[in-house]
C-alpha positions in Angstrom: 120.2 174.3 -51.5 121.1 170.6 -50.9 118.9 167.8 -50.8 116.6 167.3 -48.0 117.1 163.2 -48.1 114.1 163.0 -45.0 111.2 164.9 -47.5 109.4 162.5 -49.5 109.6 162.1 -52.7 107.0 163.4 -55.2 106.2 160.4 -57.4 102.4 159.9 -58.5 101.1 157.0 -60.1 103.6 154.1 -61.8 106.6 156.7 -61.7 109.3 155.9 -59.5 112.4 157.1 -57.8 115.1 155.4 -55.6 113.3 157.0 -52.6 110.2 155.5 -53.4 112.1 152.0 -54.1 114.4 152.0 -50.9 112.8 153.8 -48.4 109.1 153.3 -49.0 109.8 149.6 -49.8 108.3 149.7 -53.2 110.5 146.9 -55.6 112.1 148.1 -59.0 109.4 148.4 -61.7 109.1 145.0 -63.5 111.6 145.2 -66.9 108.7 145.5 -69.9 108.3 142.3 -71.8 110.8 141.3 -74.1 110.4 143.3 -77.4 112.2 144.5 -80.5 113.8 147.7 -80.3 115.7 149.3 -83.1 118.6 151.5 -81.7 120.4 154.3 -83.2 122.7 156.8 -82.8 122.0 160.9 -83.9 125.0 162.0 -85.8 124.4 166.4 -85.2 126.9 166.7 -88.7 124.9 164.6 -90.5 121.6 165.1 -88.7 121.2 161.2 -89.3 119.9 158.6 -87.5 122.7 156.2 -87.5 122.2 152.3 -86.7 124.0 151.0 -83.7 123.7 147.4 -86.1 124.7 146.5 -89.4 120.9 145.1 -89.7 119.2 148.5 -90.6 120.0 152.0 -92.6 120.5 155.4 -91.7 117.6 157.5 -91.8 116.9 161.4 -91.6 116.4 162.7 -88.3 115.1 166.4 -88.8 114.0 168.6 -85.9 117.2 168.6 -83.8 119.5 171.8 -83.5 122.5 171.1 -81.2 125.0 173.6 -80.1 128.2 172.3 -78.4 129.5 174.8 -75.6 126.9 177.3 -75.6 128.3 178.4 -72.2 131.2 178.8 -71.0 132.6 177.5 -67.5 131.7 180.6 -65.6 129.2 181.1 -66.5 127.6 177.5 -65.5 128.8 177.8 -62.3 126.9 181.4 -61.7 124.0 179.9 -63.2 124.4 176.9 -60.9 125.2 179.0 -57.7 122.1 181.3 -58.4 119.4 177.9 -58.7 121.2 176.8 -55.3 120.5 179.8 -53.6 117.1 179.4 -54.4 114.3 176.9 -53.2 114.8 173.3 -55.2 110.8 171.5 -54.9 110.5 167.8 -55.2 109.2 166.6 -58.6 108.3 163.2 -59.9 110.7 160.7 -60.7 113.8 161.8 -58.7 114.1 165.1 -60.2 113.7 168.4 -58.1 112.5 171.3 -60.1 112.0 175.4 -60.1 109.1 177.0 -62.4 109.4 180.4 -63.9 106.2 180.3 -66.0 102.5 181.0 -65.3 100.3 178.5 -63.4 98.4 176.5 -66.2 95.7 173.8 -66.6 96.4 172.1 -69.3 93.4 169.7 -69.1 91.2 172.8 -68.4 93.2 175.1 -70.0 93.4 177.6 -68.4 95.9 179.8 -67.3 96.6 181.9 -64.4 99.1 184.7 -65.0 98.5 186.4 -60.9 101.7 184.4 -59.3 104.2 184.9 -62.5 106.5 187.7 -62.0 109.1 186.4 -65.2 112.0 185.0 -65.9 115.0 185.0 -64.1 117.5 187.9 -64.2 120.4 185.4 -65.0 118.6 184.3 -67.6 118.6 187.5 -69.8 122.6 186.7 -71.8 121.5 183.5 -72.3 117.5 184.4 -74.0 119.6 187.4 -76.2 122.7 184.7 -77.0 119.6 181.6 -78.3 118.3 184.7 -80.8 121.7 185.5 -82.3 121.2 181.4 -83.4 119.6 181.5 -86.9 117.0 178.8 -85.4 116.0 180.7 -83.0 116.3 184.2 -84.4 112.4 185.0 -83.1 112.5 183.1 -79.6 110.5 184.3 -76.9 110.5 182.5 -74.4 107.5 182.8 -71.7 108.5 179.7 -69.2 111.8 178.5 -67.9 111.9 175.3 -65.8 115.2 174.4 -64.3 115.6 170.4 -63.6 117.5 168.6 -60.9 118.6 165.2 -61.6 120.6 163.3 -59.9 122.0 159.3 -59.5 121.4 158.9 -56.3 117.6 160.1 -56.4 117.4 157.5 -59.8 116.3 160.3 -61.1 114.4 160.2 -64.9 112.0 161.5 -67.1 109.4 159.4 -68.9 108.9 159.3 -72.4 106.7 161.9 -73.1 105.1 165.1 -76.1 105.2 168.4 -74.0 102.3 170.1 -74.4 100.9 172.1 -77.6 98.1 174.1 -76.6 100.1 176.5 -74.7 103.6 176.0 -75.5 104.8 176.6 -79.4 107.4 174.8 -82.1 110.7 175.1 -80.0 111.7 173.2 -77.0 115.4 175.0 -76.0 117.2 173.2 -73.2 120.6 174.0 -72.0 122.2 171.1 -70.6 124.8 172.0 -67.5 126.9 169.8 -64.8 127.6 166.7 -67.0 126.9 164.9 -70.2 123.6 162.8 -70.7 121.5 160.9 -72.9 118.1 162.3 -74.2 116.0 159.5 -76.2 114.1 159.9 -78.4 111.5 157.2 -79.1 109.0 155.9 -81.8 107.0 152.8 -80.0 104.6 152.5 -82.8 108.1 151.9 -85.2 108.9 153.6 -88.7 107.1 152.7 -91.3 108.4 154.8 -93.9 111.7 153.0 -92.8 111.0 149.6 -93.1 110.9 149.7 -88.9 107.7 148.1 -87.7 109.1 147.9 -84.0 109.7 150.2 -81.8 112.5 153.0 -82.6 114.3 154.7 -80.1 117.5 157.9 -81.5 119.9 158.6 -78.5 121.0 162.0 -78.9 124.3 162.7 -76.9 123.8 165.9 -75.4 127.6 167.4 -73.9 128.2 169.5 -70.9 127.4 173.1 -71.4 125.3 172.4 -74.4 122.0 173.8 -76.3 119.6 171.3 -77.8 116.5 172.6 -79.6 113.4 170.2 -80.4 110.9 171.2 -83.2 108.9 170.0 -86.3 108.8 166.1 -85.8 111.4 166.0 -82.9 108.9 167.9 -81.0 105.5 166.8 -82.4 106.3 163.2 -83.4 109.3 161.6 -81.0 108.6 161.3 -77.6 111.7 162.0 -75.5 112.8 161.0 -72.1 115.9 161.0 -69.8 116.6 157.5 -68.8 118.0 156.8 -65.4 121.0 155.0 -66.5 122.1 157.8 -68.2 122.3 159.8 -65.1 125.2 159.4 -64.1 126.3 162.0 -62.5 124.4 165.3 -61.4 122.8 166.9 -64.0 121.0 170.3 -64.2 118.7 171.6 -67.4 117.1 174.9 -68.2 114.4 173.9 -70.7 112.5 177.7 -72.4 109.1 177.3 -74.0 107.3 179.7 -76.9 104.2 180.3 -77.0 102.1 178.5 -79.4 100.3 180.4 -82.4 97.3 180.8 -80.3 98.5 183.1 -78.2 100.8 184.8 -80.5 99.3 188.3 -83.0 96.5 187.2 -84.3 95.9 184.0 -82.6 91.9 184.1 -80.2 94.7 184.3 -77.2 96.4 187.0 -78.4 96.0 189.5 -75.7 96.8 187.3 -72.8 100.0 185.9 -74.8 101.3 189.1 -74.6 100.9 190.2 -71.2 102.8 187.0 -70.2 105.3 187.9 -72.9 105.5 191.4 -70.9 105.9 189.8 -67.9 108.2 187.0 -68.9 110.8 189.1 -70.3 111.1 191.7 -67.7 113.2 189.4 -66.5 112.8 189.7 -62.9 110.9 186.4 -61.8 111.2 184.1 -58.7 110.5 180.6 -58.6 106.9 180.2 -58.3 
């Protein structure tokens, strides 16, 4: 479903979005203060940070799995055609949004399973094709949220952790429509690397691609989606785990796995 450019936005708070900026009349966010930034590239052979100046070294950069052309052509185009034909909701900071996941509090946390009816039936190839990877041989994923972004929205995503009380060690994103940018960012710096500044790793994430975040990629680095690196439009599929609480064993364990049930019946709606 296409845009509906006379909706308004969604943005809360300081976030922002071209709508908010040109037709509410709210200026462009202030550029932060002048500060040291070190910048580097992610090198997925490698797995190394790489400097973007002579001025610094290489470091490790563990927790990133990437898999170049995870899907093929046609089969980003049906998964495209099938979000479209579905109901795209406003979300914060330009981006429009579909949930396939429970309702949850996270500041409560609490959970309400009564409105989730799974994931999606296209999504079934993909779950089985992310456990033939040896990093995500035991994947189950329990949410799928599908992300719109878009240039002329301005759309973004803030430097942010994703939640661990709920969700487990994996993020798994499949990035469709175009290439982007994901930073990754370290504002308090690197100590163990000399870096007392702040330290952002831009990750290059191709068309029809599979990034997974985990151990300090997920836990440590904040990552975002920076406007200027929208350049065209972009759609994700991002999966989440469930975290150890809710898995065998864990004090959640029985609801965990009636949303496992649910989730991978694989016959969900956007909720």
């Amino acid at each position: 479903m296409q845009d509906d450019d006379s909706a308004l936005c969604a943005c809360k708070g300081i976030r922002r979005c071209l709508k908010c900026e040109n037709v509410k009349g709210i200026g462009q966010l202030e550029a932060n203060e002048s500060k040291v930034v070190h910048h580097f590239l992610y090198d997925p052979e490698t797995r190394l940070a790489v400097p973007r100046d002579a001025e610094t070294s290489s470091f490790p950069f563990p927790g990133v799995f990437l898999r170049e052309d995870f899907i093929s052509e046609e089969e980003e185009e049906q998964l495209i055609r099938t979000m479209d034909g579905d109901v795209w909701n406003n979300s914060q900071s330009g981006r429009r949004k579909q949930d396939f996941g429970p309702k949850v509090n996270f500041k409560k946390q609490k959970v309400r399973v009564s409105s989730f009816s799974g994931l999606p039936a296209v999504s079934r190839t993909l779950v089985v094709r992310m456990q033939n990877e040896p990093t995500l041989a035991d994947f189950r994923p329990v949410e799928q949220c599908n992300l719109d972004y878009h240039p002329q929205r301005g759309s973004s995503i803030d430097p942010h952790l994703d939640d661990a009380w709920l969700w487990g060690e994996r993020l798994v994103t499949v990035n469709m429509l175009s290439d982007t940018t994901l930073t990754m960012s370290l504002e308090e710096g690197l100590k163990e690397s000399g870096l007392t500044e702040e330290v952002q790793v831009a990750v290059h994430l191709p068309r029809r691609s599979l990034v997974v975040l985990l151990g300090e990629a997920r836990h440590r680095w904040k990552h975002s989606i920076r406007r200027e690196d929208v350049q065209e439009r972009r759609v994700c599929s991002t999966f989440r785990e469930l975290s150890e609480d809710f898995l065998s064993g864990g004090k959640h364990a029985e609801l965990g796995a009636q949303l496992l049930d649910i989730s991978l019946s694989f016959r969900g709606t956007p909720i």
